[in-house]
FIZATI-953714 format. One record per residue (C-alpha): residue number from 1; z, x, y. Coordinates in Angstrom, 3 decimals. Layout:
+-----+----------+----------+----------+
!   k !       up !     east !    north !
+-----+----------+----------+----------+
! NUM !        Z !        X !        Y !
...
+-----+----------+----------+----------+
***
This chain:
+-----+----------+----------+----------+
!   k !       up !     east !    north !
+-----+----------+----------+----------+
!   1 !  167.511 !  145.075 !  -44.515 !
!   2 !  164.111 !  145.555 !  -43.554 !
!   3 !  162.323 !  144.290 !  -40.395 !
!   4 !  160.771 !  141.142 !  -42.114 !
!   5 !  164.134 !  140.378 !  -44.062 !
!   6 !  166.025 !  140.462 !  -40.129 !
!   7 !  163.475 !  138.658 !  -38.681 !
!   8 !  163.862 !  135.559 !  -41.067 !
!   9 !  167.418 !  136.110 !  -41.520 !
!  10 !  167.803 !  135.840 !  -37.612 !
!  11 !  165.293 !  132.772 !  -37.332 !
!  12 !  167.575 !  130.901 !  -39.799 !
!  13 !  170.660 !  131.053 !  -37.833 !
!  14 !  168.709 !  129.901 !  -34.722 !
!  15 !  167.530 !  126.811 !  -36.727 !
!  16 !  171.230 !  126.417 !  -37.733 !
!  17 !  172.222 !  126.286 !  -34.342 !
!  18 !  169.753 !  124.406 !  -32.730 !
!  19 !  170.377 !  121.645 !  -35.295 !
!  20 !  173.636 !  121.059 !  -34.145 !
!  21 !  172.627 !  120.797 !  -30.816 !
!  22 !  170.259 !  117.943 !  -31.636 !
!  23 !  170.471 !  114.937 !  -29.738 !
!  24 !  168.940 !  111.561 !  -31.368 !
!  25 !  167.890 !  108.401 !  -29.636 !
!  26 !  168.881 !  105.018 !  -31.181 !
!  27 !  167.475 !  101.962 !  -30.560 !
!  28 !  169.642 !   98.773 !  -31.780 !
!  29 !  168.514 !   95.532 !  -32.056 !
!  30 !  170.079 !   92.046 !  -32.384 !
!  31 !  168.326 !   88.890 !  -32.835 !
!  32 !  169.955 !   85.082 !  -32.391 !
!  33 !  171.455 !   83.412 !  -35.009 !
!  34 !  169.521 !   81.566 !  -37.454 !
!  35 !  168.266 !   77.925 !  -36.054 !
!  36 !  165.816 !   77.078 !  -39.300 !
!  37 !  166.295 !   76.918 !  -42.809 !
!  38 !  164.638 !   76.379 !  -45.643 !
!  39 !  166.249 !   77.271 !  -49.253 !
!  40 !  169.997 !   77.731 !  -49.741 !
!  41 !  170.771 !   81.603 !  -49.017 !
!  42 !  170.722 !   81.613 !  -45.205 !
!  43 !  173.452 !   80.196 !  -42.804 !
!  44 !  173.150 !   79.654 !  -39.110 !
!  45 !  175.628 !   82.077 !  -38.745 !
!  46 !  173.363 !   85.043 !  -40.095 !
!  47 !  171.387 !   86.350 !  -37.948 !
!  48 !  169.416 !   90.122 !  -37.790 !
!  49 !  170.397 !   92.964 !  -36.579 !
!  50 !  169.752 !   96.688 !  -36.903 !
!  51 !  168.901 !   99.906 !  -35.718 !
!  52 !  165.858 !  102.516 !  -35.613 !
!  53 !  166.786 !  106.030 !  -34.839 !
!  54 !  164.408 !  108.351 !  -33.674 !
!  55 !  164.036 !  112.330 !  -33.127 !
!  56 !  163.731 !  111.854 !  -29.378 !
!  57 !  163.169 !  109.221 !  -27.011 !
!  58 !  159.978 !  106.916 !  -26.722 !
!  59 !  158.166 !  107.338 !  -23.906 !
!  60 !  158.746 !  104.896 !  -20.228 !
!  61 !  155.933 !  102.691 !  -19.994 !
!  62 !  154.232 !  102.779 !  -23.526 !
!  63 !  152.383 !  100.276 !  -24.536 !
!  64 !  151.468 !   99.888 !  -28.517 !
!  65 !  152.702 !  103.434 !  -28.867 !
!  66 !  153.060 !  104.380 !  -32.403 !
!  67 !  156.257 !  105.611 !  -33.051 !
!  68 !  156.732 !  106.402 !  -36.645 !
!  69 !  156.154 !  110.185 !  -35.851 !
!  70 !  159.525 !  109.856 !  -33.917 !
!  71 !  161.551 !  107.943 !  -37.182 !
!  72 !  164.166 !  109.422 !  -38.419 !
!  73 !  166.007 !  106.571 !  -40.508 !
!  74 !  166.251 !  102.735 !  -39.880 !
!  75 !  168.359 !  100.158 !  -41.204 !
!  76 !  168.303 !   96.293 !  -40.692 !
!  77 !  169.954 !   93.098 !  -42.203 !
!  78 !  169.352 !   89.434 !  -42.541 !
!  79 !  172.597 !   88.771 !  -43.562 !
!  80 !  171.430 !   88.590 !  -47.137 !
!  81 !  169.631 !   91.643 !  -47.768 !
!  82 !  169.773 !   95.009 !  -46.474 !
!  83 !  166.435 !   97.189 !  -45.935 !
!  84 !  166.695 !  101.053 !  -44.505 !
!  85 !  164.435 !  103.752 !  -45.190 !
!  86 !  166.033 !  104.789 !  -48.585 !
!  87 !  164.743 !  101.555 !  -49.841 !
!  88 !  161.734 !   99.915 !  -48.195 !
!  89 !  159.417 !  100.315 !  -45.662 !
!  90 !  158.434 !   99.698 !  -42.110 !
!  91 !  155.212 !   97.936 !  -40.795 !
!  92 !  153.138 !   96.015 !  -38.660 !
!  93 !  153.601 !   92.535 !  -40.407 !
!  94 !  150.008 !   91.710 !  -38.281 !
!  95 !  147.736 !   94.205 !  -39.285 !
!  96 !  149.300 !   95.951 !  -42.125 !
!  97 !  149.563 !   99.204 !  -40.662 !
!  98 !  152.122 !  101.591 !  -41.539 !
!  99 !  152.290 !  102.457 !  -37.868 !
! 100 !  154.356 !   99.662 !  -35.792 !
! 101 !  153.032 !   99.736 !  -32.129 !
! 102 !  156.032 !   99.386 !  -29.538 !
! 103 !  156.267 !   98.639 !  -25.905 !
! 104 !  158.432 !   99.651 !  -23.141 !
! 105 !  159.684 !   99.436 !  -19.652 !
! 106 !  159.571 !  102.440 !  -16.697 !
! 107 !  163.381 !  102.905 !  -18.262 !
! 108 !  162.222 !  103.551 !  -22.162 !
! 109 !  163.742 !  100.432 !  -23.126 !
! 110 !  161.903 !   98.547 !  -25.789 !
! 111 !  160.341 !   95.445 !  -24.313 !
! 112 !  158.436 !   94.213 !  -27.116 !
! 113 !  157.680 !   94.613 !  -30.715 !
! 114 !  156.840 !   93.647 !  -33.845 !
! 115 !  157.399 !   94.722 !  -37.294 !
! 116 !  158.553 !   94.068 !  -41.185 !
! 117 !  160.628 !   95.637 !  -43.286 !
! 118 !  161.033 !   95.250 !  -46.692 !
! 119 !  162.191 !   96.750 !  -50.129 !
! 120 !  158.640 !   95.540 !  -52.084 !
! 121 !  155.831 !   97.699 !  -51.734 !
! 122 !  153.381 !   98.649 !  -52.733 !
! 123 !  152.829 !   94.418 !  -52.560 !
! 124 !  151.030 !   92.738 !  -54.285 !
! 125 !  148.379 !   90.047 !  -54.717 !
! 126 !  150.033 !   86.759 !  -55.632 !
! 127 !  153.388 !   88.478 !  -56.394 !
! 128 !  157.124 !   88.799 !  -55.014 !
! 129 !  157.497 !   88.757 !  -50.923 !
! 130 !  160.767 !   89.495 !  -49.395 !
! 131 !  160.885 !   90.539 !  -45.724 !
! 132 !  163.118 !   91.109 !  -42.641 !
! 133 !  160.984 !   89.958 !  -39.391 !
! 134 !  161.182 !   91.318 !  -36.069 !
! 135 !  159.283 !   90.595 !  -32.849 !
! 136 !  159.797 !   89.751 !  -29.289 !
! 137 !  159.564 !   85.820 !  -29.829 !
! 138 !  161.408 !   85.285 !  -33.393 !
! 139 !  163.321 !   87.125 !  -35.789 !
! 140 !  163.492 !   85.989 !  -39.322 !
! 141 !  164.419 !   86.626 !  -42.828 !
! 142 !  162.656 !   85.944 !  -45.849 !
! 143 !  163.804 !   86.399 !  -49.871 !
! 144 !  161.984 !   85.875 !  -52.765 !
! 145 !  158.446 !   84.247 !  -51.363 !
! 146 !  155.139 !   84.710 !  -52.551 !
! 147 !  152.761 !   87.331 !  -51.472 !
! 148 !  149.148 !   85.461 !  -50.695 !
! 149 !  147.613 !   88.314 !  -48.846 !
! 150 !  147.845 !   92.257 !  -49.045 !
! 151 !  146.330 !   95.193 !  -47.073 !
! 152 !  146.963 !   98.342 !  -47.031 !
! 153 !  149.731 !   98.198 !  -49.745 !
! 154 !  151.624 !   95.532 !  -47.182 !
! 155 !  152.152 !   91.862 !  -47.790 !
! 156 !  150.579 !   90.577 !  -44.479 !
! 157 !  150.268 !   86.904 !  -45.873 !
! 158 !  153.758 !   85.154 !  -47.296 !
! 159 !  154.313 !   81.893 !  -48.311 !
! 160 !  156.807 !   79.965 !  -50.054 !
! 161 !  157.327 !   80.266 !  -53.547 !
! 162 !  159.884 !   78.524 !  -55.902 !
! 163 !  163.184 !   79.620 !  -55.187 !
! 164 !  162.176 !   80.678 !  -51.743 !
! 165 !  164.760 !   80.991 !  -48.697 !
! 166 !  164.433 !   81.716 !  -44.821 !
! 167 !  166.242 !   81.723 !  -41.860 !
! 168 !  164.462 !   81.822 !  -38.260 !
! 169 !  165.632 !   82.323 !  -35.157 !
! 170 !  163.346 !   81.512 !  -31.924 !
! 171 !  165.073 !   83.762 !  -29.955 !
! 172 !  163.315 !   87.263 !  -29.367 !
! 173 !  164.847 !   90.159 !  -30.831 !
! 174 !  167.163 !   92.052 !  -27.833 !
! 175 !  166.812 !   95.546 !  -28.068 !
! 176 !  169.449 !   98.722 !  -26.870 !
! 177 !  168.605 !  102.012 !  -25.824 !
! 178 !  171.729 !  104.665 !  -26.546 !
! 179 !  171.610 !  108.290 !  -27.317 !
! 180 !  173.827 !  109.647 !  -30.127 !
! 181 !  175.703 !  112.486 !  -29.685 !
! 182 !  175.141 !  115.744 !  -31.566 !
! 183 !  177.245 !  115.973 !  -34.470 !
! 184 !  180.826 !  117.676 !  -33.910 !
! 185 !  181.724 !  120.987 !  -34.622 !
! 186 !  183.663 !  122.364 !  -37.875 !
! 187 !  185.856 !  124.556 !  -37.925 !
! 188 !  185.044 !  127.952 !  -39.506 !
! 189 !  186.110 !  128.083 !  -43.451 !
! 190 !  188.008 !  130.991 !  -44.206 !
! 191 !  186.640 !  133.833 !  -45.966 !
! 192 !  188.331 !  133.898 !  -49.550 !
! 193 !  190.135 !  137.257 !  -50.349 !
! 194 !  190.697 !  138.936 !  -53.572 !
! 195 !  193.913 !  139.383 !  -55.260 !
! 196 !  195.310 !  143.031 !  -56.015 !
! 197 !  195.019 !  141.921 !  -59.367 !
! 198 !  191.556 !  141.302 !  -59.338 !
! 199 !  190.566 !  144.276 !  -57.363 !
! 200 !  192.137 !  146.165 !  -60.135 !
! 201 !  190.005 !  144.592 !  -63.247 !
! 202 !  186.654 !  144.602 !  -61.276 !
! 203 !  187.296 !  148.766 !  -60.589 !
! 204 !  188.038 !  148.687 !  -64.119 !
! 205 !  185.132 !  146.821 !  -65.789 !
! 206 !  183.237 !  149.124 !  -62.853 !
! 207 !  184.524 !  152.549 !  -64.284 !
! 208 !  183.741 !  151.572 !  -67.381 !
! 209 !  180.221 !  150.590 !  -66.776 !
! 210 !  180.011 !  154.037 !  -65.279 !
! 211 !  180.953 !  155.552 !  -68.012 !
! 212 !  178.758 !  153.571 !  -70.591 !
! 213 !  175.380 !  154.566 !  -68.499 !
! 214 !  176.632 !  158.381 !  -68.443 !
! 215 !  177.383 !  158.598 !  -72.476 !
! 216 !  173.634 !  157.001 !  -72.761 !
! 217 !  171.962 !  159.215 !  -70.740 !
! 218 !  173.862 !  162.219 !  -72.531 !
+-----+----------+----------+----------+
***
């Protein structure tokens, strides 16, 4: 092996174990159960909940900090629909940035915020609108609206549209703080051994590779 091949070959089992060593912060939210109603797919016993995690923790005392460097995954519900990072997207509902601004307290627990997600982008103009809502003074869902406004790729205008449903809630979305702990340990997988059998045919088909290369080269 030469010097190069070691080097990587060492920096890859570092990464290995350092990854397992990982710790990631989640951040869980829960908003109140649903209060409004308009269409016929919510219930006041829906409500949102859901969960952002992040590669480390955001920082104390941050105020419209962009955290979407720190996303890992994030999942939410409406009771209805289900939105994560596999199938939608995450954005400032206000502005139609693609970089939600957060706020915390001297502990690093969210405070305030406020954010979509959704499964429909890129939006647009005049077409389908389907949301999960999240900010410190309501949380909300919304399924199969209109989209009247679009920037940035992101519906930032919705209205109702036939067919439409929403549920509100005017409580403020409740946020979480807990750190996951690294994944757990497996055990080693045993190294597979040959059978006598097959140590036999693979000297074999070995001699008699030998022995074709020799009667070529004679």
């Amino acid at each position: 092996m030469t010097g190069t091949n070691a080097f990587k070959f060492g920096l890859a089992i570092a990464c290995l174990l350092f990854s397992t060593l990982v710790k990631a912060d989640v951040y869980q939210v829960t908003g109140g159960n649903f209060t409004s109603l308009n269409g016929t797919a919510y219930t006041t016993s829906m409500k949102v909940t859901g969960e952002i995690t992040t590669s480390g923790p955001i920082p104390a005392n941050s105020v419209n900090y962009d955290i979407s460097p720190l996303v890992t995954a994030f999942s939410f519900t409406d009771g209805v629909q289900t939105v994560d990072n596999l199938n939608g997207v995450f954005y400032d509902s206000s502005t139609g940035n693609a970089r939600p601004q957060f706020n915390t307290d001297d502990t690093g627990n969210i405070t305030t915020a406020r954010f979509n997600v959704s499964t429909i982008y890129p939006a647009v103009l005049n077409g389908p609108f389907s949301a999960i809502a999240i900010d410190d003074e309501k949380t909300a869902g919304y399924l199969d609206g209109a989209c009247q406004g679009v920037t940035n790729g992101f519906c930032t205008t919705p209205a109702e549209a036939e067919g439409f449903s929403s549920g509100e809630s005017e409580e403020g979305a409740s946020w979480i703080h807990e750190v996951a702990p690294p994944p757990p340990e497996q055990a080693a997988t045993p190294i597979p051994t040959l059978s006598r059998m097959t140590i036999i045919l693979f000297a074999m088909l070995l001699g008699l590779t030998v022995l074709v290369r020799r009667k070529h080269l004679f």
